[in-house]
C-alpha positions as CSV (number, residue, x, y, z in Angstrom):
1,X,24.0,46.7,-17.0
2,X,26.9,44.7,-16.0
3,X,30.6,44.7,-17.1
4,X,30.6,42.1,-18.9
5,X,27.3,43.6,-21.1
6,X,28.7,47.0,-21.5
7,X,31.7,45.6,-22.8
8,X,30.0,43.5,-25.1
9,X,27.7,46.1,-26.5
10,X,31.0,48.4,-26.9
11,X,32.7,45.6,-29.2
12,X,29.3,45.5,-30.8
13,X,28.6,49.3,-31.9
14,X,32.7,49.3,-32.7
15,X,32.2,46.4,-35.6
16,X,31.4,46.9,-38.9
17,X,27.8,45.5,-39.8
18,X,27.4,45.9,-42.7
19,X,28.3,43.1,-45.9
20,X,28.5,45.4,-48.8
21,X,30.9,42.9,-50.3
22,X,31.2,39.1,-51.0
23,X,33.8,37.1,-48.1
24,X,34.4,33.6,-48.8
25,X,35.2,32.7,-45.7
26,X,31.8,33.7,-43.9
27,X,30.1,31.5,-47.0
28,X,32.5,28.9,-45.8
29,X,31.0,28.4,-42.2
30,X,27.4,28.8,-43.5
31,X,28.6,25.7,-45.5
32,X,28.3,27.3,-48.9
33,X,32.0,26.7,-50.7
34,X,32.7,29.4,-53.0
35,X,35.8,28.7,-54.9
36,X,34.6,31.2,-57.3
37,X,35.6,33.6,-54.8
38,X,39.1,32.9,-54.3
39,X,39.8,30.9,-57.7
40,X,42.1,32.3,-59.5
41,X,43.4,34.4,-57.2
42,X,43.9,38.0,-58.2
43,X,46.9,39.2,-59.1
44,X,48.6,42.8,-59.4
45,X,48.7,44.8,-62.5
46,X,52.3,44.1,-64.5
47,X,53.7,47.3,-63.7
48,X,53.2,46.9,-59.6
49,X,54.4,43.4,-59.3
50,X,57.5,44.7,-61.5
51,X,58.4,47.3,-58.8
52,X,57.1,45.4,-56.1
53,X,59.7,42.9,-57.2
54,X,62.1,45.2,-57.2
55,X,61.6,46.4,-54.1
56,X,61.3,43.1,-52.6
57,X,65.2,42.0,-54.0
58,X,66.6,45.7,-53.0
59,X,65.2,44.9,-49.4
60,X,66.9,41.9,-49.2
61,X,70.5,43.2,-50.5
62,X,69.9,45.6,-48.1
63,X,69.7,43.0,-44.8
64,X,72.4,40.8,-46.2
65,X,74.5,43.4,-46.5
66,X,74.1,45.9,-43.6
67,X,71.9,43.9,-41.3
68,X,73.6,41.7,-38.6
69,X,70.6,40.0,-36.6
70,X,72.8,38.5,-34.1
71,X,74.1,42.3,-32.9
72,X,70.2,43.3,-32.9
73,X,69.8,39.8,-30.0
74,X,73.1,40.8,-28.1
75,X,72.4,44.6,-27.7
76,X,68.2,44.4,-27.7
77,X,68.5,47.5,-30.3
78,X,68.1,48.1,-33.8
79,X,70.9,50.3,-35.1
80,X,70.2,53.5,-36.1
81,X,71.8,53.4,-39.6
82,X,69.8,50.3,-39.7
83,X,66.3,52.4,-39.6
84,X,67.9,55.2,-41.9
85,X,69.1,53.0,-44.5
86,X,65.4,51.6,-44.5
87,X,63.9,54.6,-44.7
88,X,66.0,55.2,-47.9
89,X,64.6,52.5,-49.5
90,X,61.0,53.5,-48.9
91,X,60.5,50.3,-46.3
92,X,58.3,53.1,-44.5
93,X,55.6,54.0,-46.8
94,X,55.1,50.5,-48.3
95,X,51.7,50.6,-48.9
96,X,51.6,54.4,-48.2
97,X,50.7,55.7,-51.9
98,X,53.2,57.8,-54.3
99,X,50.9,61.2,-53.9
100,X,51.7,61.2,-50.0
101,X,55.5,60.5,-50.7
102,X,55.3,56.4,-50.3
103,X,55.9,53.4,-52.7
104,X,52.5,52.5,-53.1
105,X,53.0,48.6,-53.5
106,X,49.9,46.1,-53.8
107,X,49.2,44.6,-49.7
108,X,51.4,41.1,-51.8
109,X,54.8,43.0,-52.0
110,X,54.2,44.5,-48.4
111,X,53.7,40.9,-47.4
112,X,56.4,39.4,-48.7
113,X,59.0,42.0,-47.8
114,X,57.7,41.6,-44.1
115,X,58.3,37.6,-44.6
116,X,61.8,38.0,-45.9
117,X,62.8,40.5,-42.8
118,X,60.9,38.4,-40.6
119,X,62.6,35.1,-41.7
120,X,66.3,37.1,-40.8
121,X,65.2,39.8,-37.9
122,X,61.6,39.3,-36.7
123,X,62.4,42.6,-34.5
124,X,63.2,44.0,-37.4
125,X,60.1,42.8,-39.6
126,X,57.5,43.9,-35.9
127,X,59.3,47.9,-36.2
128,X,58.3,47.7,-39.4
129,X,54.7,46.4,-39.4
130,X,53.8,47.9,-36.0
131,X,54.6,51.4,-37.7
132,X,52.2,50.6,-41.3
133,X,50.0,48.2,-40.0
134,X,48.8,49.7,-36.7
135,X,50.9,52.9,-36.4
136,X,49.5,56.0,-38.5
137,X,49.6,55.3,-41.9
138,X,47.1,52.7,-41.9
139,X,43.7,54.6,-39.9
140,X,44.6,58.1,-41.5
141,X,44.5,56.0,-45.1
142,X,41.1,54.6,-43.8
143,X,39.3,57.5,-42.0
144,X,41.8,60.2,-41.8
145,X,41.1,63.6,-43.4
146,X,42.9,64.9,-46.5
147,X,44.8,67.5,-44.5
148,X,45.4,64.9,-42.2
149,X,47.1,62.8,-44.6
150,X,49.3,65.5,-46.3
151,X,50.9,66.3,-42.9
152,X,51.5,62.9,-41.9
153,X,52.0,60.3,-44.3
154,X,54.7,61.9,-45.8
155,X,56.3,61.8,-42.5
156,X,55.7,58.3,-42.4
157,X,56.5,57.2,-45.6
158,X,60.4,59.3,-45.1
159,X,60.9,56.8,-41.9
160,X,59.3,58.9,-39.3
161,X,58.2,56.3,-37.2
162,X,54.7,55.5,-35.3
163,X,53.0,53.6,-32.9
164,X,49.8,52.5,-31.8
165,X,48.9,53.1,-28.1
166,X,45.3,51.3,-26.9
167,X,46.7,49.0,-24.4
168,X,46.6,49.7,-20.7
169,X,47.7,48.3,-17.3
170,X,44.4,47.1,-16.8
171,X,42.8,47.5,-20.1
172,X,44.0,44.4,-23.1
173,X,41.1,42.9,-25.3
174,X,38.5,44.6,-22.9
175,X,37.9,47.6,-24.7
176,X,35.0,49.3,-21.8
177,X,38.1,49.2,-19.1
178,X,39.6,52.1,-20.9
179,X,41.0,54.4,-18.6
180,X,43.2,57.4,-20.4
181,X,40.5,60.4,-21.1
182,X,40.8,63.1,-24.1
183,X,38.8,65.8,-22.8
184,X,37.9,68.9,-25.0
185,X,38.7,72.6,-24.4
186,X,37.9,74.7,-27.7
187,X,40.3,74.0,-30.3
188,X,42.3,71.1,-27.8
189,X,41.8,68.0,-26.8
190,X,43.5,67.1,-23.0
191,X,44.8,63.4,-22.6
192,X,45.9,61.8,-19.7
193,X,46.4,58.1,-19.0
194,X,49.2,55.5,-18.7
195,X,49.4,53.1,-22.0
196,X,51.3,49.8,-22.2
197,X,53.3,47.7,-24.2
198,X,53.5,50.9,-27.0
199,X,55.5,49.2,-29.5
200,X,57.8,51.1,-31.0
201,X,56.7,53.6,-28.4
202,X,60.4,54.2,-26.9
203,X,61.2,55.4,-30.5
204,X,58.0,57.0,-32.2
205,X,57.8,60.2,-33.7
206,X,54.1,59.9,-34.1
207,X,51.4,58.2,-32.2
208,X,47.9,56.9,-32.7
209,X,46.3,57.2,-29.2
210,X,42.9,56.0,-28.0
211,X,40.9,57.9,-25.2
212,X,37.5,58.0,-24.1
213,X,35.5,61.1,-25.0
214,X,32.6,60.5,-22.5
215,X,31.2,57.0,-22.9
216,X,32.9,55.8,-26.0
217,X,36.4,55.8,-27.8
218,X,38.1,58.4,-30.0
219,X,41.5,58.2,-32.0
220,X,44.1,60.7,-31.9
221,X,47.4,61.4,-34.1
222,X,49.7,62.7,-31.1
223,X,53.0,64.2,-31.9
224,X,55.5,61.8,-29.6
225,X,57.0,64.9,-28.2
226,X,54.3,66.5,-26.9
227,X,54.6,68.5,-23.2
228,X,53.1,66.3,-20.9
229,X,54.5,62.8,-22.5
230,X,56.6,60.5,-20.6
231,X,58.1,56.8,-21.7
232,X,58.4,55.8,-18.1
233,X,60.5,52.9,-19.3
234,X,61.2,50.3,-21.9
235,X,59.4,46.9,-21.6
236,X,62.3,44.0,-22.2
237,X,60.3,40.3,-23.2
238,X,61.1,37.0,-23.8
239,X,61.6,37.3,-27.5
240,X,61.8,40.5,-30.0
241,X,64.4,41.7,-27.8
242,X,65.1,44.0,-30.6
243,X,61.7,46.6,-30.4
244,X,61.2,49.2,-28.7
245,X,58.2,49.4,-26.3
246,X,57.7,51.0,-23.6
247,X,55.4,52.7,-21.0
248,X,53.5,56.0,-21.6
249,X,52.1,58.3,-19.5
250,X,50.5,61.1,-21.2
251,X,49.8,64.1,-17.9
252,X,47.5,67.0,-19.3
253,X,49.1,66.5,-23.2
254,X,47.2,69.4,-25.2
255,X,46.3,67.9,-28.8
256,X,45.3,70.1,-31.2
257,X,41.2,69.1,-32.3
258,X,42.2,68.5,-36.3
259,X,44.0,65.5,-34.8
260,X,40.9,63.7,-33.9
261,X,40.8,60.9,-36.7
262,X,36.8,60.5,-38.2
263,X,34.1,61.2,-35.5
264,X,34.4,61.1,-31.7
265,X,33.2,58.0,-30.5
266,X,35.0,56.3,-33.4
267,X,38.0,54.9,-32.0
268,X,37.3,51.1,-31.7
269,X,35.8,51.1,-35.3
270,X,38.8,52.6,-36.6
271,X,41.6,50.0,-34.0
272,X,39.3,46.7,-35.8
273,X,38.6,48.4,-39.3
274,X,42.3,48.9,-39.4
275,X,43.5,45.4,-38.1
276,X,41.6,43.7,-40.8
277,X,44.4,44.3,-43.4
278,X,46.9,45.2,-40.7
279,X,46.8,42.1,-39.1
280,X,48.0,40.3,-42.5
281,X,51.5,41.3,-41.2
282,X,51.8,38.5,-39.0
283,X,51.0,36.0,-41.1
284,X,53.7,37.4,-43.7
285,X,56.3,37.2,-40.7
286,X,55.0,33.7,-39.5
287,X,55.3,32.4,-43.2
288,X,58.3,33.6,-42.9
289,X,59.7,31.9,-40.1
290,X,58.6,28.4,-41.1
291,X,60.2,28.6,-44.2
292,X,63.9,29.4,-42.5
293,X,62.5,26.8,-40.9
294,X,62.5,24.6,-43.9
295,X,66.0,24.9,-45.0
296,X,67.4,24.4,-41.6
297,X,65.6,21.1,-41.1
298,X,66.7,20.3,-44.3
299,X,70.4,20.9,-43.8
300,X,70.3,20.1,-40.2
301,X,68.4,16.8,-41.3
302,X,71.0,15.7,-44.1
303,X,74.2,16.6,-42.2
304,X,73.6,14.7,-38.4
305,X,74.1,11.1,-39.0
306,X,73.3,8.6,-36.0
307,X,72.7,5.1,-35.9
308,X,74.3,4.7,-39.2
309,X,71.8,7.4,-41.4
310,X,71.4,11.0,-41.7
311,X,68.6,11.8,-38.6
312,X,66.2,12.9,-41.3
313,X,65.8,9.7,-43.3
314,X,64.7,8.1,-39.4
315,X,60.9,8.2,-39.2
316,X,60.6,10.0,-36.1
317,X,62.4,13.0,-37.7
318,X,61.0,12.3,-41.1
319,X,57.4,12.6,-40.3
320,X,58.7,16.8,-38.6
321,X,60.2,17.9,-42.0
322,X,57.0,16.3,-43.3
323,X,55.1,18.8,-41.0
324,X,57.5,22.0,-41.3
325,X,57.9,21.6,-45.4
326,X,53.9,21.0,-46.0
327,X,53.2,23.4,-43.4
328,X,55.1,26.2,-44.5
329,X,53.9,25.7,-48.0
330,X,50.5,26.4,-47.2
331,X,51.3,29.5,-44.8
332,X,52.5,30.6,-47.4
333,X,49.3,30.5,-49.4
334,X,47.1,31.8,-46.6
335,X,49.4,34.6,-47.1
336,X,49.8,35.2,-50.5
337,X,46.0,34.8,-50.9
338,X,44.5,37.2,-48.3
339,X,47.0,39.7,-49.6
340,X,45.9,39.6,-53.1
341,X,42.0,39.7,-51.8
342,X,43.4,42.8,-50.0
343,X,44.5,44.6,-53.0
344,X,42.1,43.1,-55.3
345,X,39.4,44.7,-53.0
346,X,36.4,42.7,-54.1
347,X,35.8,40.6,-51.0
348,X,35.1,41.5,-47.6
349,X,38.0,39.5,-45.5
350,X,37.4,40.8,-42.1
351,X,37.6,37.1,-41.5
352,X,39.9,35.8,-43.8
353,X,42.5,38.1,-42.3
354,X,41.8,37.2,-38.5
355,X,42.0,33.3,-39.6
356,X,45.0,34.2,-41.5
357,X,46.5,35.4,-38.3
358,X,45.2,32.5,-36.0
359,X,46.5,29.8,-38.1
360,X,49.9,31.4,-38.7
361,X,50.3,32.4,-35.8
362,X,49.9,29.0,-34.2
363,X,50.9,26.5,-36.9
364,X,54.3,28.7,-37.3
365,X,54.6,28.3,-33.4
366,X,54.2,24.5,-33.9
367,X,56.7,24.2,-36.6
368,X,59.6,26.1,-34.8
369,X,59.0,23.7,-31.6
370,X,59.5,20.8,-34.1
371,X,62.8,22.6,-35.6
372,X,63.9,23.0,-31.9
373,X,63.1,18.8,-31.1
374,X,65.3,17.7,-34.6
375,X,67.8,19.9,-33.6
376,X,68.1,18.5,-29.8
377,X,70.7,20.0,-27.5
378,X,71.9,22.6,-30.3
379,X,68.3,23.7,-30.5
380,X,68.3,24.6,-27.1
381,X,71.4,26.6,-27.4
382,X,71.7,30.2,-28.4
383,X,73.3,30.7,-31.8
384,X,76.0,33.2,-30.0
385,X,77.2,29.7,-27.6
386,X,77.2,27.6,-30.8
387,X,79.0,29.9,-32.9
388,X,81.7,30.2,-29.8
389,X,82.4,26.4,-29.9
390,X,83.2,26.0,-33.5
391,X,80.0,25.7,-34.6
392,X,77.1,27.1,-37.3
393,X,75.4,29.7,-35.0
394,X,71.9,28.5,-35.6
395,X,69.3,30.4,-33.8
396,X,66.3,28.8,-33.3
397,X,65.9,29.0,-29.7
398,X,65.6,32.5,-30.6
399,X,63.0,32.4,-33.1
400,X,61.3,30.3,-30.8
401,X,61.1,33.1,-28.6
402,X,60.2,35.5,-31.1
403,X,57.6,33.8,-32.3
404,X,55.7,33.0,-29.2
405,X,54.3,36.7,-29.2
406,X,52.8,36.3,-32.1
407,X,50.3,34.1,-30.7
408,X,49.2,36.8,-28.3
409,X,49.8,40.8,-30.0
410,X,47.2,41.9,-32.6
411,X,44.6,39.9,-30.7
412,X,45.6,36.5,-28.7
413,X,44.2,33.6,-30.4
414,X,41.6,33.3,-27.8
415,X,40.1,36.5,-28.8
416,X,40.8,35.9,-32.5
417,X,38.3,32.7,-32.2
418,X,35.4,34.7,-30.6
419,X,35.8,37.7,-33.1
420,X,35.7,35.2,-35.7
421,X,33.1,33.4,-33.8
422,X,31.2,36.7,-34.2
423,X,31.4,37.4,-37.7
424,X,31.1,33.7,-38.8
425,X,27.1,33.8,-37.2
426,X,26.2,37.2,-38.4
427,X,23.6,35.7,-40.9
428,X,21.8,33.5,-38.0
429,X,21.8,36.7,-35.7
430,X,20.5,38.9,-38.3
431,X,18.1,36.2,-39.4
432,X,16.9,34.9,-35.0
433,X,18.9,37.0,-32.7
434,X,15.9,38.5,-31.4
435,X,14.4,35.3,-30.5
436,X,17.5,34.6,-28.2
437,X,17.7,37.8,-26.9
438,X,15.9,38.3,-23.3
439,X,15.5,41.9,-23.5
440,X,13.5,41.6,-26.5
441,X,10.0,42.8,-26.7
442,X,7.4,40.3,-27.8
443,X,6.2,41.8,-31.4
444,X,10.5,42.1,-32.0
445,X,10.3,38.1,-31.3
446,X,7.4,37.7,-33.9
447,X,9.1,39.4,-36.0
448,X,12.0,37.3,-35.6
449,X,10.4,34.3,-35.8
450,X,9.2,35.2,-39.2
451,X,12.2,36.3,-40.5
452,X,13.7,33.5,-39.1
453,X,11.5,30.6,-40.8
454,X,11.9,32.0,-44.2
455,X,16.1,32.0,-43.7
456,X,16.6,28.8,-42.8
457,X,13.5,26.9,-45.1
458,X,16.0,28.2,-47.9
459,X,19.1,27.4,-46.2
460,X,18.7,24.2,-44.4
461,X,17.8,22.3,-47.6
462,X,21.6,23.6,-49.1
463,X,23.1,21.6,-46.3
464,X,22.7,17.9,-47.4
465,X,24.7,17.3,-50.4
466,X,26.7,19.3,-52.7
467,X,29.3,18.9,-55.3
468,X,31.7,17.4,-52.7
469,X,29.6,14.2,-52.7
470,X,30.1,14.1,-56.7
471,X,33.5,12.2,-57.4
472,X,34.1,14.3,-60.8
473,X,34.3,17.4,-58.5
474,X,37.0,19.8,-59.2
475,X,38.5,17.1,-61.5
476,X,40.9,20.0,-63.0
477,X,43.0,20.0,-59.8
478,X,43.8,16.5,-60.4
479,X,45.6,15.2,-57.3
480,X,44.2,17.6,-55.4
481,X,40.3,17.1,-56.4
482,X,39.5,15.1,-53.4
483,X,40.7,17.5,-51.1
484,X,38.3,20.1,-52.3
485,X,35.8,17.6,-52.2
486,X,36.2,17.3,-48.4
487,X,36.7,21.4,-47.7
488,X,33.2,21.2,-49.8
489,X,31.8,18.1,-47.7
490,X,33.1,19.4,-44.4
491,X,32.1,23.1,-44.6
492,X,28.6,22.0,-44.7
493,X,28.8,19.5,-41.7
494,X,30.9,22.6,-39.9
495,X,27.3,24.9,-40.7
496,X,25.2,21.9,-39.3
497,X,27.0,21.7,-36.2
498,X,27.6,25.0,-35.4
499,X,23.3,25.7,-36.6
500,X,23.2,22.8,-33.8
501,X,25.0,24.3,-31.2
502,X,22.8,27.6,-31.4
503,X,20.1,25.6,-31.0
504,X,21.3,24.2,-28.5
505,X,22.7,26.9,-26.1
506,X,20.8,29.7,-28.0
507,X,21.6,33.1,-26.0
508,X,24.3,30.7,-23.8
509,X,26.4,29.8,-27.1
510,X,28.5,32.7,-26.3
511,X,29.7,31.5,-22.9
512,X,30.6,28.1,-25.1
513,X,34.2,28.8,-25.9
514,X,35.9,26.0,-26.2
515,X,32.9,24.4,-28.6
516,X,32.9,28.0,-30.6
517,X,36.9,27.4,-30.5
518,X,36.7,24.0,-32.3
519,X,34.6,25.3,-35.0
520,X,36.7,28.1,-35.9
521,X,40.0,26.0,-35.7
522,X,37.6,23.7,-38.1
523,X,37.1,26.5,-40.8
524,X,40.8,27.8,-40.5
525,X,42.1,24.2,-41.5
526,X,39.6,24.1,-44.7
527,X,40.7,27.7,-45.1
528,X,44.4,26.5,-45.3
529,X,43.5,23.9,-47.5
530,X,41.8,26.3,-50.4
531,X,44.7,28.4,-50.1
532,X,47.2,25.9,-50.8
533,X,45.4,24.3,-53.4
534,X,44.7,27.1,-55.4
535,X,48.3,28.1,-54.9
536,X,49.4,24.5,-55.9
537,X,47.6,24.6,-59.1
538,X,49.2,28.4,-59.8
539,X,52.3,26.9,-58.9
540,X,52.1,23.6,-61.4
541,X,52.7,25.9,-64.0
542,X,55.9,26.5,-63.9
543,X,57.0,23.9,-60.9
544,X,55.4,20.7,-62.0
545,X,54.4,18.0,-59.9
546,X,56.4,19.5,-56.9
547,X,53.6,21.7,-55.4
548,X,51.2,19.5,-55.9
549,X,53.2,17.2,-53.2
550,X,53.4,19.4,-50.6
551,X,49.7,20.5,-51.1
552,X,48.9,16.9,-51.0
553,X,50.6,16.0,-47.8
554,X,49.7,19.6,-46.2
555,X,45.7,18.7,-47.1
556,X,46.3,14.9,-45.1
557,X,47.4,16.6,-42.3
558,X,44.9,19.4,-42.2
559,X,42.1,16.6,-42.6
560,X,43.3,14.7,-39.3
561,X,43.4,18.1,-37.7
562,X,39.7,18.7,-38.3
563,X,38.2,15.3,-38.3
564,X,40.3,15.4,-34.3
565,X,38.2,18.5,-33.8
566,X,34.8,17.8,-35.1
567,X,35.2,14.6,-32.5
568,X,36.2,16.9,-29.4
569,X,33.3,19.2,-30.1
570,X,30.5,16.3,-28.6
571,X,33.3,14.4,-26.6
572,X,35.0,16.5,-24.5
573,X,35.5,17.3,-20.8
574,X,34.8,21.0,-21.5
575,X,32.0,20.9,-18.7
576,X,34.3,19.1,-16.0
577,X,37.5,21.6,-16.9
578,X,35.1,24.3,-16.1
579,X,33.9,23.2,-13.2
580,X,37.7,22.1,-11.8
581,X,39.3,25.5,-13.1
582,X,36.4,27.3,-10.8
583,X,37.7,24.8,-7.7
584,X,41.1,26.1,-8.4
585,X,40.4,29.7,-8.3
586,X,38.2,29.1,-5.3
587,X,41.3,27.4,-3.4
588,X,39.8,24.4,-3.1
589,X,43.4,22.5,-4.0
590,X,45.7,24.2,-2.1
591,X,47.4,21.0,-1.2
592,X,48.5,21.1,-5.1
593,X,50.9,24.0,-4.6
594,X,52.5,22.9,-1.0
595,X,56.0,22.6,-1.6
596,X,57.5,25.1,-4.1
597,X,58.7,28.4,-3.8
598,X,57.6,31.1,-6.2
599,X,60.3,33.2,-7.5
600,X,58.2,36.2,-8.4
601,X,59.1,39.3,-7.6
602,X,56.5,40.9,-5.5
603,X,54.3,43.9,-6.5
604,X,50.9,44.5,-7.5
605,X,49.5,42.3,-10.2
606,X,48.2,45.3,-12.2
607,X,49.9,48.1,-11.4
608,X,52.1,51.3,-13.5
609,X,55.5,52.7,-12.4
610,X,55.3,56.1,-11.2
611,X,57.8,59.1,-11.7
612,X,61.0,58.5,-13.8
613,X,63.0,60.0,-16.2
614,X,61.9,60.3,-20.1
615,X,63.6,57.4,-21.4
616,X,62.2,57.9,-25.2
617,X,64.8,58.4,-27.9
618,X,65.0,59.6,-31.3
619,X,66.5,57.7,-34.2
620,X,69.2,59.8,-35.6
């Protein structure tokens, strides 16, 4: 079997198969639009938005008050007061419930606490979320054992701090690379390996560590100070300058057999299991950002005048705010939405949380490199040089900078699209993946073949017209009807092309990346575009007409978006960028890189220090 198939059956056997529960996102790219699903969106019982409120305005006196983002840049450390007064507030044990010692908010509150931090501090708002959303608290709440959880998640929840260790030197989204081993020896478990990029590793008191027990992956809790651990060194980045994450090498590190979380073997199901809620972080920190982004733009817009008028009545500026102000509306409502499914519990949104990331994660990106453009020279300049001349130390380089990782940690957007990809054809696989698949016998393809007539004689049919081709369609959104009307209209052309493309690559579909790319980028945009709607029309309630606006002008802008990538998926020079990137690698134009120096440093390109002193800490 090759690498490539080994690693693909590993990410196989690690996802969850089975759809006990409805997702409206997976009926979305079969081209079946249930609103029903998402409309109205849950909310939280009286009593936990009340403290969730609470909490939420607490966190926020807390930051203005004893928070100073700019020393966090200058000195690429968060105080240790800082993380102690936290702790106090329960910022720790968010979502960790009241019978282990946490708050036990609703996924919303958690959300929109990380969005306010992350607006102020995003290496404040990643210590945080790194700790509940991949650190302990989150597997042991989803596999862990009741002992388990009463040793731990008190810990957590009183600002003990965690991390989440799968990442190697030459291990990132390819799982069957793994390297570090957990061997067992009666009532122990021995680990040794080298992880990278631990965030929060330089600081943890706890760590979730995967190994490979024989052939597949395991999960450990690891005390941080285990004999036989070593943080080799801190990693310093472009952005987040703030966290703490380092390299760690774990040499013979004895760990007790209780601390194996679930079944050996386990590990990957529990890392993806506990990313789809964990990754709604980032879109909470993304939201975040773009709307800072907002009221800078708008200030920023109103108070530079040129050419006679403030810059943001000129058209060229105009049409950004446009972008930013619509745009952080509706991350906003792919936020606040997934969250609530989260809590709700009802639907399965494996893939509403990954697009949730994508599209945050990227659009956020997007509206930051617009803030940076209105602001010109000053958004090029750090807030601490701005501040020294006299003026408002505005630091949007810097969030820039920060937010760039966010397109890349928790799954780059790359590997976001084929998970997605993944999930998104689980019906046509479970319905014909036999008939695709070379290694299947011939009775397994008659099977299939059976199967396979009687899904798609009752699902083709649902693909020509719906109640997107009726113009009194979701009338009671008013404004906004005609928008649903195309999410209705284009989720069934989305099914149709991607039913197309299978039939056209079959088993090959896979290696089609940049065509499987485009259709996920589709569904995220008509994703977006139910969110804000059904926010919009939540909103109106007390708002008026204003929501409805931004919706509006968000919903234009996502249309262009996907109408832009339904043309590139038959017109594109996918085949020919392909075939040039192989010439590159191959050497072929070496011509192209006569005349520059390279100012790398040299050194291996995968490689791990060696030796070194400990240089983990502990917050005290």
């Amino acid at each position: 079997m090759s690498e490539y198939a080994k690693a693909r059956e590993l990410g196989e056997q690690a996802r969850e198969k089975e759809w006990t529960r409805p997702s409206f996102a997976k009926q979305l790219f079969l081209g079946n639009f249930r609103l029903d699903l998402v409309r109205p969106a849950p909310a939280p019982a009286d009593e936990a938005a009340k403290r969730g409120e609470e909490f939420v305005r607490a966190v926020r006196k807390f930051l203005d008050a004893h928070v100073d983002p700019a020393e966090i840049e200058r000195t690429a450390q968060v105080p240790d007061e800082v993380v102690k007064g936290l702790a106090g507030l329960g910022a720790f044990g968010i979502t960790i419930s009241e019978e282990y010692g946490g708050l036990g908010l609703p996924y919303l509150y958690y959300c929109r606490a990380l969005m306010l931090v992350g607006s102020y501090c995003p290496a404040l708002a990643t210590l945080l979320s790194a700790h509940q959303s991949i650190g302990v608290p989150q597997p042991l709440k989803l596999f862990g054992t009741e002992e388990q959880k009463r040793e731990y998640l008190p810990r957590c929840a009183r600002g003990e701090i965690s991390a989440f260790l799968l990442t190697e030197p030459d291990v990132g989204s390819d799982p069957a690379r793994l390297s570090t081993t957990a061997v067992r020896d009666g009532d122990e478990y021995v680990l040794d390996g080298v992880k990278l990029w631990t965030t929060n590793g330089v600081v943890a008191d706890l760590l979730v560590v995967m190994a490979r027990t024989g052939e597949k992956v395991s999960a450990f809790v690891v005390e941080a100070d285990t004999p036989g651990i070593t943080v080799q060194r801190r990693n310093r980045f472009m952005g987040l300058r703030g966290i703490e994450n380092g390299v760690t090498e774990f040499r013979q590190v004895r760990v007790p057999a209780r601390n194996l979380i679930g079944r050996e073997g386990q590990g990957l199901k529990i890392a993806l299991t506990t990313l789809n809620t964990g990754r709604l972080s980032l879109p909470a920190t993304c939201a975040g950002n773009a709307k800072w982004a907002v009221k800078i733009a708008r200030e920023w817009g109103n108070a530079r005048v040129q050419w006679g008028r403030s810059v943001g009545r000129h058209e060229a500026v105009a049409t950004k705010i446009s972008f930013i102000a619509a745009t952080a509306y509706a991350l906003e409502a792919v936020c606040d939405l997934t969250s609530r499914m989260a809590d709700d519990q009802r639907n399965d949104i494996r893939i509403e949380a990954a697009l949730a990331k994508l599209y945050a994660s990227e659009l956020s990106y997007q509206v930051l490199d617009e803030l940076v453009q209105i602001r010109g020279g000053r958004g090029y300049e750090s807030a601490e040089s701005l501040a020294a001349r006299g003026e408002r130390g505005v630091p949007a380089e810097q969030m820039l900078r920060d937010s760039r990782i966010n397109r890349i940690f928790e799954g780059s957007s790359e590997i976001m699209r084929l998970l997605i990809t993944r999930e998104a054809v689980d019906a046509h696989l479970s319905a014909a993946g036999e008939l695709i698949d070379p290694d299947a016998s011939p009775q397994a393809r008659a099977r299939a073949l059976k199967r396979a007539g009687a899904f798609y004689a009752r699902w083709l049919p649902t693909l020509v017209a719906g109640t997107g081709n009726l113009p009194t369609s979701y009338a009671d959104f008013g404004p906004l009807a005609a928008h649903l009307r195309y999410v209705e209209r284009t989720s069934r052309k989305l099914a149709r092309s991607l039913f197309y493309g299978m039939s056209r690559w079959q088993g090959r579909l896979e290696h089609r990346q940049a065509f499987l790319g485009r259709i996920v980028d589709v569904g995220a945009e008509l994703f977006a575009m139910t969110a804000v709607c059904v926010r919009a029309e939540e909103d109106a309630a007390d708002l008026g007409r204003r929501p409805y606006e931004l919706a509006d002008t968000f919903c234009r802008q996502a249309r262009r978006r996907a109408d832009a990538l339904f043309a590139r998926l038959w017109d594109n020079s996918d085949s020919a960028d392909v075939r040039l990137a192989r010439y590159v690698l191959d050497g072929r134009y070496g011509f192209l890189e006569e005349g520059v120096l390279d100012p790398s440093i040299e050194g291996p390109w995968v490689g791990a220090p060696e030796g070194g002193e400990n240089v983990r800490r502990k917050i005290t």
